[in-house]
N, C-alpha and C positions, 0 to 999 in steps of 0.2 A: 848351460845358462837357464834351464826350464827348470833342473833341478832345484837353483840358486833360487828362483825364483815362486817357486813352490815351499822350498822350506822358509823363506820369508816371509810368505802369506800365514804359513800356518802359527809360524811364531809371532803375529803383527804387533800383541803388546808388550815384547821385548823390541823390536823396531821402534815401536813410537815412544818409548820410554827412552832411547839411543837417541832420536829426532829432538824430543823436548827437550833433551840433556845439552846437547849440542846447540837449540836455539838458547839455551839459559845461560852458557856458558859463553856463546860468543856474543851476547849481551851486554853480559859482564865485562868481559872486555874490550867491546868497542866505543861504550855510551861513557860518557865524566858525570852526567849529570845522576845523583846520588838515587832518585826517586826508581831511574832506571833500572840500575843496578840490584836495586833491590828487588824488582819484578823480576829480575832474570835470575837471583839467587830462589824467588817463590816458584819459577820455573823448572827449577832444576831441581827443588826440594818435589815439585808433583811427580816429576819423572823417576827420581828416586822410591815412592811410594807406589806409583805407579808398575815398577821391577819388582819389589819385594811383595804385592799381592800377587802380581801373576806368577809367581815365585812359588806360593800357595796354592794355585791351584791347581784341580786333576779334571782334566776332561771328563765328565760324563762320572765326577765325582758326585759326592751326598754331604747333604749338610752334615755336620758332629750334633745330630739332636738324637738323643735316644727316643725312641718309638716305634712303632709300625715299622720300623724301614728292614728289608731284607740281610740278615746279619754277613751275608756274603758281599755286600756291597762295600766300596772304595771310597773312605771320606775325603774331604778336601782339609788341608790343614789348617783349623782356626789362628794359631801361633802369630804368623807376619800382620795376617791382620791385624791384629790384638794388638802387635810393638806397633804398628803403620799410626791407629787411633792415636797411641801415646807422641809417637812424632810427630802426626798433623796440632796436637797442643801445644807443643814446645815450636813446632815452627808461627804459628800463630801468637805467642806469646816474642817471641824474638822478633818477629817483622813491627808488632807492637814498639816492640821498644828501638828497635832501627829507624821508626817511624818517628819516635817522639825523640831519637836523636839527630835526623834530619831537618825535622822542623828545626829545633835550638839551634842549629847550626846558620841555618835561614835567619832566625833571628839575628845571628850574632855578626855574619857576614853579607848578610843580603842576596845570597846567592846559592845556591843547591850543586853548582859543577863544581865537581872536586877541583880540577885544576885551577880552576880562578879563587877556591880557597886557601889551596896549597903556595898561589903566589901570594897571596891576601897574608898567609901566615906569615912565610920566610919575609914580609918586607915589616913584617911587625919587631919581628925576632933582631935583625941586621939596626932595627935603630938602639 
């Protein structure tokens, strides 16, 4: 058990990356109301970013900057980050538009919970 519990210390931002994932996820599927859901898909998109940096790096690694630094030394890999940058855009760009699809939908039904749209719909549809 000390084991268990020692290698989960050491690795704590693969744990909390597993944590955020699991609160974003059972978000998403607990909550109807649309606003929620979307928090919990923003959730899950950090913990994802969250993996793929610590994914990147090396303990007691060195930046990738050339200079001064001991040529014997162990860089950290720039790469995840780099793709991480471009995914925090795209997810910012999507919750955008989740967002100004939620509104419309608020307009159009008066109501943001899926389920009271989805019955709002099928009684539209059946006349």
């Amino acid at each position: 058990m000390k084991v268990l519990l020692e290698k989960l210390l050491v690795n704590y931002p693969y744990v909390a990356a597993v944590i955020l994932f699991m609160i974003g996820a059972l978000t998403v599927l607990t909550r109807s109301n649309l606003f929620k859901k979307l928090l919990g898909i923003n959730i899950m998109e950090s913990a994802i970013f969250l993996m793929f940096v610590a994914g990147g790096n090396i303990r007691g690694g060195a930046a990738p900057i050339l200079g001064e630094v001991n040529p014997k030394s162990v860089y950290i890999n720039p790469l995840p980050s780099a793709l991480m940058l471009t995914g925090i855009v795209v997810s910012v760009s999507v919750t955008a538009f989740a967002l100004a699809l939620i509104v419309r939908l608020y307009k159009s039904y008066g109501t943001t919970d899926a389920r009271r749209i989805s019955q709002l719909r099928d009684e539209v549809t059946e006349r």
